[in-house]
N, C-alpha and C positions, 0 to 999 in steps of 0.2 A: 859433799856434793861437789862435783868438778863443772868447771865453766871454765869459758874462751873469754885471753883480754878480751877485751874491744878494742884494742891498741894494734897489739901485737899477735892475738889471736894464741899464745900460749894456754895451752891449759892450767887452769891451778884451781885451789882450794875454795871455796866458798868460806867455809866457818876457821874462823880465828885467822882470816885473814883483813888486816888492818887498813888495805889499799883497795879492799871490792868497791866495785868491780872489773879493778885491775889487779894485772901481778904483780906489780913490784909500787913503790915510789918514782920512778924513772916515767914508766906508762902512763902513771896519773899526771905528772908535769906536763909528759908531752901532750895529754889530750886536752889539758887548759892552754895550752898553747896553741893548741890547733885552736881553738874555742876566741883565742885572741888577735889572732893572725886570719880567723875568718875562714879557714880551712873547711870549718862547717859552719851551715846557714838552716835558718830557718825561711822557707818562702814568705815573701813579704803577701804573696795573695791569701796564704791562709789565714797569717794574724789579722790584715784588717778584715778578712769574712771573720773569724772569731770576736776581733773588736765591734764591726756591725753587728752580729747577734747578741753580744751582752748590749749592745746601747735599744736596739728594738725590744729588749727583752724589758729593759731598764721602762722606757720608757711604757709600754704595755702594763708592767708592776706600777709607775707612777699614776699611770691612767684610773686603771682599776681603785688605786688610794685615792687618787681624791674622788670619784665617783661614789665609793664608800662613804666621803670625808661627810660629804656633800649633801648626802640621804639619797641617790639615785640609783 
């Protein structure tokens, strides 16, 4: 199966290749480097909406325990 870096957009190999889902050794450094240098982001509004839903969520599972806990 053939795929595009994500670096460089080369085509290459899927199987028996040791750098997917890049083509080389060179494109995997550079994307931790991008990754270091901040080149790519993640939106800071999506993780704390993701951090609020686990903590509502958390706390809804804790709710439900002790109401259990509880006999109610």
């Amino acid at each position: 199966m053939k795929i595009k870096c994500p670096v460089c957009g080369k085509e290459t190999e899927w199987e028996n290749n040791l750098w997917k889902p890049f083509c080389s050794k060179i494109c995997k450094i550079l994307d931790l480097w991008n990754w270091f240098n901040e080149a790519y982001s993640i939106k800071v509004e999506e993780v704390e909406e993701i951090i609020n839903l686990k903590e509502e969520l958390n706390d809804k599972t804790n709710s439900m325990w002790r109401s259990r806990k509880n006999g109610q």
